[in-house]
C-alpha positions as CSV (number, residue, x, y, z in Angstrom):
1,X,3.0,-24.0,99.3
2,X,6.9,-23.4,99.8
3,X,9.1,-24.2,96.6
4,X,12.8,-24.8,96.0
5,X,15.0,-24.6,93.2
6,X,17.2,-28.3,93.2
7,X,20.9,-27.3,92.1
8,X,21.8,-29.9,89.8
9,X,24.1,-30.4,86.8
10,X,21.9,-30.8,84.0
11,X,20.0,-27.7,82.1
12,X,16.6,-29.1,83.0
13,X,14.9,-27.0,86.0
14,X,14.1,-29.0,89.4
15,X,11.4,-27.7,91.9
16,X,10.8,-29.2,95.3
17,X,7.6,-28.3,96.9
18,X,6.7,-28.9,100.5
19,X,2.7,-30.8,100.3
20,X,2.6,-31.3,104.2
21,X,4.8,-31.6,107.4
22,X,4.2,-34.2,109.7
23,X,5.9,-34.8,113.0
24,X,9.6,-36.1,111.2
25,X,9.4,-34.7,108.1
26,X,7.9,-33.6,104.9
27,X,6.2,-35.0,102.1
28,X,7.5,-33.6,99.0
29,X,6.4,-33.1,95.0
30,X,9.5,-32.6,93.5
31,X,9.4,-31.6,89.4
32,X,11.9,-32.2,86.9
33,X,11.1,-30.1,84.0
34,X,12.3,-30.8,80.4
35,X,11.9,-29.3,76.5
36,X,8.7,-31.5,76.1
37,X,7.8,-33.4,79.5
38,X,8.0,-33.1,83.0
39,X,9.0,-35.8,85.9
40,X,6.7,-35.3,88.2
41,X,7.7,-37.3,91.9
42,X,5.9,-37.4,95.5
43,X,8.5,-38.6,98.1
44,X,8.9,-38.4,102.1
45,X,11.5,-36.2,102.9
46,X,12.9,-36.7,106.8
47,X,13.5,-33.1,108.3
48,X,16.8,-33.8,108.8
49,X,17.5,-34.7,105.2
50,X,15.9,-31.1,104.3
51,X,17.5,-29.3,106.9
52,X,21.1,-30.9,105.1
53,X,19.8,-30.0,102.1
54,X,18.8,-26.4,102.7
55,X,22.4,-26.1,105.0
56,X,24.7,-27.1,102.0
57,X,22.8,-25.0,99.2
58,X,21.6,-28.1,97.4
59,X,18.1,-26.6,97.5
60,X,17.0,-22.8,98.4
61,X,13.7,-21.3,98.6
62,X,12.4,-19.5,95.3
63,X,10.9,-16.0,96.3
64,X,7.0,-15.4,96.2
């Protein structure tokens, strides 16, 4: 399973990982990671919304 760091303002860590494609698009888990809990989303993702994402940095692919 691919994940992505989420560049965002706060301190908190973000995570998007890729569950499964489908024909137009993705469904997503995407994490939100604080000192004591963790908001934990699954979302539908259109592959042109991920595409802009990856395109303008706001998420890149963590390394293996």
């Amino acid at each position: 399973m691919k994940q992505f760091a989420i560049r965002g303002t706060s301190q908190a860590p973000s995570v998007l990982e890729l569950i499964n494609e489908i024909e137009n698009g993705y469904f997503v888990r995407i994490v939100h990671s604080h000192e004591d809990w963790e908001d934990v989303r699954e979302e539908f993702m259109t592959k042109e919304l991920f595409d802009t994402c990856v395109r303008t940095g706001y998420i890149a692919e963590l390394s293996a």
